[in-house]
Structure formats: C-alpha cells, structure tokens
C-alpha positions as CSV (number, residue, x, y, z in Angstrom):
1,X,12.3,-24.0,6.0
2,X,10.3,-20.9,5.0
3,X,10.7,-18.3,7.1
4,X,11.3,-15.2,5.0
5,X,12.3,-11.4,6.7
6,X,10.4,-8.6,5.3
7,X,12.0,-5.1,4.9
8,X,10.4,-1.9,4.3
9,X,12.9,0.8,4.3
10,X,12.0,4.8,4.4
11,X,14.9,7.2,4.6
12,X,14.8,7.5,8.1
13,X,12.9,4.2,9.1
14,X,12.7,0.8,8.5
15,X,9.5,-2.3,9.5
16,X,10.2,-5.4,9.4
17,X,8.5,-8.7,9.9
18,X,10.0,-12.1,10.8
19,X,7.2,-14.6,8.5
20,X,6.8,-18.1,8.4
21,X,5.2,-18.5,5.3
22,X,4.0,-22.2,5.3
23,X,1.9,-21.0,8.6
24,X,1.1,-17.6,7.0
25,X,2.0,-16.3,10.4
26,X,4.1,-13.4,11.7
27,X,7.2,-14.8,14.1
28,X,8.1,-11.0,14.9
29,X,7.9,-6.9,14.2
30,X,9.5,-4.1,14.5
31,X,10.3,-0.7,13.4
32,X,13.3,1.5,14.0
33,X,13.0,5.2,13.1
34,X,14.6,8.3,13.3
35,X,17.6,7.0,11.6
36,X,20.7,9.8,11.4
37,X,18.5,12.1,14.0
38,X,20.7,11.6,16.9
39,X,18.9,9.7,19.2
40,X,16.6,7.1,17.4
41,X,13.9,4.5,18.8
42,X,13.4,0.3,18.9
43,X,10.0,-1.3,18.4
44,X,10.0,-4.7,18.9
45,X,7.4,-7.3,19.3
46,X,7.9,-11.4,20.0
47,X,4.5,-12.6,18.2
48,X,5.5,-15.8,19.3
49,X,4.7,-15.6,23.4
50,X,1.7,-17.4,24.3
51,X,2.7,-17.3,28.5
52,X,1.1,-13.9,28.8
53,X,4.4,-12.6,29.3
54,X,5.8,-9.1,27.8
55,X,5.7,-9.4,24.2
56,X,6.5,-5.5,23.0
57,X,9.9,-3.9,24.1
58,X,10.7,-0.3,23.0
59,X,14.1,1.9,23.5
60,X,15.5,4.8,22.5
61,X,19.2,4.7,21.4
62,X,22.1,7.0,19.1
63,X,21.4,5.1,15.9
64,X,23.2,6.8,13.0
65,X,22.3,5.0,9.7
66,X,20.7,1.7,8.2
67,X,23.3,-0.4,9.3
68,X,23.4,0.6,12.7
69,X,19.5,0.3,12.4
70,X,20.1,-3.5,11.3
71,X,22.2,-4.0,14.3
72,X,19.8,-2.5,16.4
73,X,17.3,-5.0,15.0
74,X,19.4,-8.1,15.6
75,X,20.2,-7.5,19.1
76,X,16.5,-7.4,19.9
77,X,15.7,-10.5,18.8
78,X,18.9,-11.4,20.3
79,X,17.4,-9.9,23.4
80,X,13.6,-10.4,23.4
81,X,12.8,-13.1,20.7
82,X,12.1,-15.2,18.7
83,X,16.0,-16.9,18.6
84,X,17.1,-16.2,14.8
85,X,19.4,-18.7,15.2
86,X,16.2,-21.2,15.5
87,X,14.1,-19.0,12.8
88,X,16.8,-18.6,10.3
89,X,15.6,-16.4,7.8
90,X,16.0,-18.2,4.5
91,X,16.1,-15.2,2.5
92,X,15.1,-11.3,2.9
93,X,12.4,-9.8,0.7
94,X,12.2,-5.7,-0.1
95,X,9.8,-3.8,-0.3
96,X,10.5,-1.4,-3.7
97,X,7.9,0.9,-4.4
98,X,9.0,1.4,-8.1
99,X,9.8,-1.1,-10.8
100,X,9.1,1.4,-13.4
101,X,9.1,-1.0,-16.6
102,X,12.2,-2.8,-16.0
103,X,10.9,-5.1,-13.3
104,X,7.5,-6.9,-13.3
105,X,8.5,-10.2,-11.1
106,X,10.0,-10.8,-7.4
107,X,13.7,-10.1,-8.4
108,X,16.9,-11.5,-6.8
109,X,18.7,-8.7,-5.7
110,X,22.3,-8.3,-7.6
111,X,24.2,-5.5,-8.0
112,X,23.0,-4.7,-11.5
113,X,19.6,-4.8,-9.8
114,X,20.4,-2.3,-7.4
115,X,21.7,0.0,-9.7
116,X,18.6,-0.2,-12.2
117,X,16.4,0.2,-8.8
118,X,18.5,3.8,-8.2
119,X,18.1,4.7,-11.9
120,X,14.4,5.0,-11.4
121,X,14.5,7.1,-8.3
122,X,13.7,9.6,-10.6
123,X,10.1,8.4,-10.7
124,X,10.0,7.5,-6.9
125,X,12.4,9.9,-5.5
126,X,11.6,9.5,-1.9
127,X,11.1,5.9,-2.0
128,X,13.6,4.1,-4.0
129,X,17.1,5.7,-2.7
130,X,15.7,4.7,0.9
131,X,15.0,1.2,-0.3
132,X,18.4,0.8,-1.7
133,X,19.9,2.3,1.6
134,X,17.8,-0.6,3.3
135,X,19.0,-3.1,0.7
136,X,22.5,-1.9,1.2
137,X,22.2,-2.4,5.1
138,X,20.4,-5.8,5.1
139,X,22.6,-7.6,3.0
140,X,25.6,-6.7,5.4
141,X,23.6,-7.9,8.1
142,X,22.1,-10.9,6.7
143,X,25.0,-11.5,3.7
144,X,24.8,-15.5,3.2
145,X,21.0,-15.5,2.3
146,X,19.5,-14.0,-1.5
147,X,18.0,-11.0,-0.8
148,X,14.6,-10.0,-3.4
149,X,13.1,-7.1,-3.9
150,X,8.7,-7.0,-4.5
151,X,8.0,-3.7,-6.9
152,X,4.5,-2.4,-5.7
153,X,4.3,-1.4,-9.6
154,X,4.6,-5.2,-10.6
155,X,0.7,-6.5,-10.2
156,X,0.0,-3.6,-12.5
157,X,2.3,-4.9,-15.8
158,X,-1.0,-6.7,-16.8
159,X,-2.4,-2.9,-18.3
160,X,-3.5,-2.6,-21.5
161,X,-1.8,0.6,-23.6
162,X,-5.2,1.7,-23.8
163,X,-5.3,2.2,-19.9
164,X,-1.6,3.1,-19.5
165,X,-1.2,5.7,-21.8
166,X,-1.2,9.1,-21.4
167,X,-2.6,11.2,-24.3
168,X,0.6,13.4,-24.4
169,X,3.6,13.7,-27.1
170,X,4.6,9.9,-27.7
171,X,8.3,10.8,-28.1
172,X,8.4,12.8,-25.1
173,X,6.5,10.7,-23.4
174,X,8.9,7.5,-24.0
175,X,11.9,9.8,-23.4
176,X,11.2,10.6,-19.5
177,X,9.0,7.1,-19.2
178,X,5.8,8.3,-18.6
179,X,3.1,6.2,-18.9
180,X,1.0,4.9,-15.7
181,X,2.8,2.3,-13.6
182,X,0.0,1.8,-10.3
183,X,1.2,1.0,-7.0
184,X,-0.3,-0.7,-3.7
185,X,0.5,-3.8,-6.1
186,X,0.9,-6.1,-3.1
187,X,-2.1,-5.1,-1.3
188,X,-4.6,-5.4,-4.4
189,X,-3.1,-9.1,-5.3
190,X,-3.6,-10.3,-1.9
191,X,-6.4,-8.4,-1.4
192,X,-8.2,-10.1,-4.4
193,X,-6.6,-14.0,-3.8
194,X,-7.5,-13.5,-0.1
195,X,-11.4,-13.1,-1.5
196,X,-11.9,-15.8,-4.1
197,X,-10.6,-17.9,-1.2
198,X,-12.9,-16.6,1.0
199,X,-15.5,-17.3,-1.2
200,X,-14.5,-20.5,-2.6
201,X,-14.5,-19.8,-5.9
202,X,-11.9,-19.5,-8.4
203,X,-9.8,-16.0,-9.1
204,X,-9.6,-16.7,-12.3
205,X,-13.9,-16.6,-12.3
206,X,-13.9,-13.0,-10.4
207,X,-14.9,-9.7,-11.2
208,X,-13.5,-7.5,-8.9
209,X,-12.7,-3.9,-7.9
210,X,-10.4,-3.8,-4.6
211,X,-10.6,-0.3,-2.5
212,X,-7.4,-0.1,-0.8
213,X,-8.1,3.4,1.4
214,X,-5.4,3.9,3.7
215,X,-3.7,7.8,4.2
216,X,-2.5,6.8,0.7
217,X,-5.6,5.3,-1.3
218,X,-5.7,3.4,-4.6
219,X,-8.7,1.9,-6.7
220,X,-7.8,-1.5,-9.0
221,X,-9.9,-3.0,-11.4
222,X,-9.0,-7.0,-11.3
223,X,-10.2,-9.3,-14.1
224,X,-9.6,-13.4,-13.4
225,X,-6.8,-11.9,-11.2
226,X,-5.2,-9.3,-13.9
227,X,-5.3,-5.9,-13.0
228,X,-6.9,-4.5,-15.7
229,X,-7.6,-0.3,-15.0
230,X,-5.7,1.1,-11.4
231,X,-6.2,5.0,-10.2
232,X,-2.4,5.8,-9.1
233,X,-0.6,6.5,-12.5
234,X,3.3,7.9,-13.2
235,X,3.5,8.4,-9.4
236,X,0.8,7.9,-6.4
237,X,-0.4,11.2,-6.1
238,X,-3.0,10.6,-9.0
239,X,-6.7,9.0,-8.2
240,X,-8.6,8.9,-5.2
241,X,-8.5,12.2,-2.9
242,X,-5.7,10.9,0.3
243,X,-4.8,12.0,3.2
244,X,-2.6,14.6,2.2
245,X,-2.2,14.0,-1.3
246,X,-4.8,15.8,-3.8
247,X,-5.5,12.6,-6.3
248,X,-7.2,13.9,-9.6
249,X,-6.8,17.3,-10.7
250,X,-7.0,19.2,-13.9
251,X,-2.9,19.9,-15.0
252,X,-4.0,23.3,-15.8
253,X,-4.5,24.4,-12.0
254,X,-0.6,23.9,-12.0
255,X,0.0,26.2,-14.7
256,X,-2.9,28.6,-13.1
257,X,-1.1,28.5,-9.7
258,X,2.1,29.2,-11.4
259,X,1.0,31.8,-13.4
260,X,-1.0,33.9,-10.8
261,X,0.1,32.8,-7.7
262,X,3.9,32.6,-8.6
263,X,4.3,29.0,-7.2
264,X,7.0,27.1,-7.9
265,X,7.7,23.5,-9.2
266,X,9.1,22.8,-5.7
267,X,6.3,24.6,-3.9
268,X,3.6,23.2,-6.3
269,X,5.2,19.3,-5.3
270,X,4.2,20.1,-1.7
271,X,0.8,21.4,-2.1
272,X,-0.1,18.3,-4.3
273,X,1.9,15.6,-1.7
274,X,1.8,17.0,1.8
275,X,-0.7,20.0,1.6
276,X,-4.2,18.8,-0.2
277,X,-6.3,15.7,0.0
278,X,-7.9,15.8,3.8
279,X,-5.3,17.4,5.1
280,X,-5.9,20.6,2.5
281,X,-9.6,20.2,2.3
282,X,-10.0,20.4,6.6
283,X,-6.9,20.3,8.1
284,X,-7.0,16.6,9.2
285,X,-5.7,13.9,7.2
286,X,-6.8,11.2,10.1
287,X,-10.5,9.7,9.2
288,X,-11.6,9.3,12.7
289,X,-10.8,13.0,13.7
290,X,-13.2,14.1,10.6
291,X,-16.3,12.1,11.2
292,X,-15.8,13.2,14.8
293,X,-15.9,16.4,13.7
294,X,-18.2,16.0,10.9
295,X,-20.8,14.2,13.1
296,X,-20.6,17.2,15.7
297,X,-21.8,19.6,13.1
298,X,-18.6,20.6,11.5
299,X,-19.5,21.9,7.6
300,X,-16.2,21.8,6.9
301,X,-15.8,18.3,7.4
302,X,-18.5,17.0,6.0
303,X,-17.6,18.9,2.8
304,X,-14.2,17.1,2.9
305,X,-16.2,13.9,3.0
306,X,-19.1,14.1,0.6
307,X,-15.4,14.7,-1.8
308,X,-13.7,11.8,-0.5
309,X,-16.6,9.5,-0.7
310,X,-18.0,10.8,-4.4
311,X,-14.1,10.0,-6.2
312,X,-14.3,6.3,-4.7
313,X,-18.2,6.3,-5.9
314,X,-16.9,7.7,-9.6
315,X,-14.3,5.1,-9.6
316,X,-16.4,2.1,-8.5
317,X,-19.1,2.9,-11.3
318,X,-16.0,3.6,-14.3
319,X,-14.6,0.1,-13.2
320,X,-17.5,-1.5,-13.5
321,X,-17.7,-0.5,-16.5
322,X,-14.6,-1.5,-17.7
323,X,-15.0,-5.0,-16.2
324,X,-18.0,-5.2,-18.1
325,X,-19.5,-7.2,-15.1
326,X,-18.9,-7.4,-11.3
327,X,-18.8,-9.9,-8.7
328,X,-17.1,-8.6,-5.6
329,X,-15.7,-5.1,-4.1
330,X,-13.3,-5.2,-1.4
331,X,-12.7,-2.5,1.0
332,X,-8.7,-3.0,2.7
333,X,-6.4,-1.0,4.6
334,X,-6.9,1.6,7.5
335,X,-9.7,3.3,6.3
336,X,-11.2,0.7,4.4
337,X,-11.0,-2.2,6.6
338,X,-12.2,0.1,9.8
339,X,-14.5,3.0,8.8
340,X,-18.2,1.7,8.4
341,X,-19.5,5.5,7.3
342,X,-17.4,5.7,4.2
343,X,-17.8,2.2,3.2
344,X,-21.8,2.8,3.0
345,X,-21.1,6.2,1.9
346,X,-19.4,5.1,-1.0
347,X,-21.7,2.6,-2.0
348,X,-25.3,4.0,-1.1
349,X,-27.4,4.4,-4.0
350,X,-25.4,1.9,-6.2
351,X,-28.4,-0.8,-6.8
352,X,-28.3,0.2,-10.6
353,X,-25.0,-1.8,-10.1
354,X,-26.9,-4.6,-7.8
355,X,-24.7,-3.3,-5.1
356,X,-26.7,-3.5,-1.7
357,X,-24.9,-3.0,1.7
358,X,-26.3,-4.5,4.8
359,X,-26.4,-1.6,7.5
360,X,-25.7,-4.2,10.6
361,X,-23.1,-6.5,8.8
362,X,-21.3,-3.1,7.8
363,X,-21.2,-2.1,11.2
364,X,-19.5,-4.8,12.8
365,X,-16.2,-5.2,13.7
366,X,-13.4,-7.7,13.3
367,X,-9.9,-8.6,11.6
368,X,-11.2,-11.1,9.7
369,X,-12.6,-11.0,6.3
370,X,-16.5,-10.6,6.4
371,X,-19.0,-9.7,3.8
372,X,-20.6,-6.7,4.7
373,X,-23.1,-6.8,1.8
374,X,-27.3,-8.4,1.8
375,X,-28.0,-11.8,0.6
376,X,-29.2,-10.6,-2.1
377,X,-26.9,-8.3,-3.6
378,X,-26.1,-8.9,-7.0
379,X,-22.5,-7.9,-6.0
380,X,-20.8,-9.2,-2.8
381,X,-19.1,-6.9,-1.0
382,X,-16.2,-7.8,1.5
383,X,-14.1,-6.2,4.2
384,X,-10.5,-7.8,3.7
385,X,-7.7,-6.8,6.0
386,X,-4.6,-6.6,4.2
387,X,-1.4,-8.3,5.1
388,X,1.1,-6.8,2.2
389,X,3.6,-8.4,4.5
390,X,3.1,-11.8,4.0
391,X,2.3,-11.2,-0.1
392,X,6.1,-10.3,-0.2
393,X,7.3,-12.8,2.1
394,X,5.2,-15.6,-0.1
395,X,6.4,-13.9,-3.9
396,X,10.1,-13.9,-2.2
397,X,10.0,-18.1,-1.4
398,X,8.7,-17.8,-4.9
399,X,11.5,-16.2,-6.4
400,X,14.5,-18.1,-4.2
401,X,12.5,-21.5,-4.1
C-alpha cells in the first residue's frame, strides 16, 4: 500500500490530502478552519467520484480544537468518501515549516522530535506551535501508523557558508541561530524533478532557477538538483516583494522607523509581515485585482508592479550568475503558474541571458507543465504547477518505507 495522509496545520486551520503515491494521485481534500472560534467549517472533497455525482460537501459545526478538527475530518470520509477503511492511510506526513539546523531529512515523529520541533518556534513562531498542535491531534486520531514530519527548510541544507551566512557578529550570530535557512523547500524540489522529467533529461544535468510566486514568494537557485543560493533567509519575510510581506529591505529603515517614528518591535513585525509587499505598496495583495486595476489606468498599481517584477528580474540575473550557466526557469504557484503579464514582465529584455519568451505559448492556459519559452531560447522556460502535496506524501513512504 501507499497511500500516505498529508497534514498542514495553522493555528486555527488544518488541509489535508488523502494520496496514493504509486498513482501520484489525490484520493481526497479537505480543510477545516476556524478552529476554537465557536462555530468552525468542513471542506471536503471525494476526488475519487467519476458518476458525476456530488463530490464537494461543506458544513459549519462548534469545533473547539485540533482534535475535534481530526474528528470532524474522519466523519466526512466516513460520510462522503473515499472509505478509509479501504484507503488505510499507511502513515501521516506533516508539513513543518522549520527544521532550523537540526533536521534536514523526512523525520519520524517521536516525542524527542516534537519537542526539538517546539524549541525552534522561536524562528517560526506562528508556524511551528500550530504544527505541533496538528501533530498532537493526528497522532490521537490516527495512533497505530508513524507519523513524519517534511521541514520546508530541508531542500535548502545543500547551502554553501558562503550563501548562508550573514556578515554579522559570528558569536552572536551562532548564539540565537542565525544564519539563512530558505523555505518553500517542497515546492522548489518538486518543482525542479517535475522539469528534468518533463524534459527528459537528467536533474543531475540541469541548471535551474525555480520562481515559486504565490502571496508568499521565494526564488532558488538549483544546481544537478542542490539548492545552491535561495531568497527567503532566517525567516520568509526576506527576498522577493509578497503579498503582504516587504522581502528585501535595508535593516536601517528599522532603526529609522524606530527612531523617528517611535515604532515598536511588535509594530515594526506587522508592517514588515502583514502591512508592506502589495498589500503596502497598493492596498491589494491579490495579483488579479492589481493588473485589473493597473490595466485600467491605475498609477498606483502599475508602480506596485514595475517593483514586483524588477526584484524577480534582479534575482533571475544574480542566480544566473551564481549557476555560472542556465538551462531552465520555472515559474510555480498562484502567481507563477497563472499570471502571463508578470511572467513576460519578469523576463522581457533578458536575451543577454538567451532568455526568449514566446508571447502566444505564455498566454495559454492549462494545469499541466508547458514551456512557455521560443524554440530557440538558449534557456527553456516552463510553467510547472506545483503539487507540494504529493512531494511530502512521496519523502514520507521514503522515510517509513
């Protein structure tokens, strides 16, 4: 069997997905959200019905913590389908957003694990406590199968000290474990084996720079499969300009803004996270409300854009020259995989790089992987939908098998 349930637990939320990962197919989905908020809501979907029949079943029920949330879960596929009595999950893989240095591999989940996974909440306060919550929940629910967690940080462990290192006090620095980690690990792996096999050649051959632009965003340089130079650092804010988060900035604008405008650490924290990228540049974090309003004449807008699209062009041109050569860029996740303008935006005006998009291929649409570059680009350029999913569901079987 290898059917593998994959959990990614927020504070108030959790997805999950129901994989069989020999087909590379998706048996069922869900989410349950507002967890502890007196009345919470079901999302569930059967992938499996072929009949035409409803598929997609939503409800709204009291559900006061990840437990009750896991119970939730199991009654609807006790209720809708697929039977997980037939589609026994053979283990449950978690996604963990930081590994920090400690973990660089698919773990099985113990209880020292769990307690090293809470010791680096300090670096991912919002994420890791809610994954151990999920952990916590899903191993009462689902307690004679291993459970493993997937680190987003892990595909980055590959970094030289040279790119990892930040050029601050060394003692200090290895005091409070600052160095840069990377995240959207799962997404630039699969991302990258997903396009040597759609190219039929072998990762270990490739070149690549993967563009994973979601409301989050992340660049990684990827050498023979090795991520080699990544744009998130200590925590995801740094890099590309997000949705709401600002990306690169000069440290001294903090100690400008505390100085002068009496800011505080708290108050600076949510004007970098939740108050800057799109969201502080126009007041939209959503890429389709900006071109929108962008393409209706909206300076604003377009300003907010010409930003977004000139980090990702910075990045592309550093990475290539850190790779020393290039052979393919992929463009993945919400933005990426569905937003023509920013994809020729980003890459117009490249050809010193050989990079030469084809206006007609970039415009079409799909969910498959399709190169979106000319036949005679000296780089090929791909659209790659990303399934982050199944990469934890396979590196799970990996780790149990």
């Amino acid at each position: 069997m290898s059917t593998v349930l994959v959990v990614n637990s927020g504070s108030s939320s959790f997805k999950y997905q129901l994989i069989d990962v020999e087909n590379r197919t998706a048996l069922a989905s869900g989410l349950v959200e507002r967890i502890g908020e007196g009345t919470g809501r079901v999302k569930h979907r059967d992938e499996t019905r072929s009949d035409g029949g409803e598929s997609t079943w939503e409800r709204d029920v009291p559900i006061t913590d990840h437990t009750a949330g896991f119970g939730e879960m199991i009654a609807s596929f006790e209720e809708h389908g697929p039977s997980l009595a037939e589609n026994r999950p053979v283990a449950v893989g978690h996604r963990v957003v930081h590994g920090g240095r400690r973990f660089f591999e698919p773990t099985v989940i113990t209880d020292l694990v769990k307690i090293n996974i809470e010791d680096l909440s300090d670096l991912a306060p919002l994420h890791n406590p809610a994954a151990v919550q999920g952990i916590d929940a899903a191993q009462a629910a689902f307690p004679d199968v291993p459970h493993v967690a997937v680190f987003d940080t892990a595909f980055h462990r590959t970094l030289s000290p040279a790119a990892y290192t930040y050029a601050i006090d060394r003692d200090l620095a290895a005091k409070h474990r600052i160095r840069r980690y990377g995240f959207h690990g799962t997404s630039h792996k699969y991302v990258s084996e997903e396009a040597a096999r759609f190219l039929g050649r072998p990762l270990a051959d490739l070149a690549q720079i993967v563009l994973h632009l979601g409301n989050g965003a992340s660049v990684t340089a990827i050498d023979g499969g090795r991520s080699v130079e990544t744009s998130m650092g200590l925590t995801p804010l740094e890099g590309l300009v997000m949705g709401s988060r600002s990306g690169d900035l000069d440290p001294a604008v903090l100690l400008h803004l505390s100085r002068r405008a009496g800011l505080s650490i708290d108050e600076l924290d949510t004007l970098l996270n939740k108050r800057s990228g799109l969201t502080g540049l126009a007041g939209a974090s959503d890429m389709r409300d900006l071109i929108a309003r962008a393409e209706s004449g909206d300076t604003v807008a377009r300003d907010a854009l010409d930003v977004y699209v000139h980090r990702i062009r910075h990045y592309v041109g550093a990475y290539a020259a850190h790779l020393g050569r290039l052979d393919v860029i992929a463009f993945t996740a919400g933005v990426g995989e569905n937003t023509p303008l920013v994809r020729a935006e980003s890459l117009g005006g490249l050809d010193i790089l050989g990079i030469r998009i084809d206006p007609e291929r970039n415009t079409s649409s799909g969910r498959e992987t399709r190169v979106i570059s000319t036949d005679d680009s000296a780089v090929t350029v791909l659209v790659v939908p990303t399934d982050e999913e199944l990469e934890i569901a396979i590196q799970t079987l990996s780790a149990v098998s």
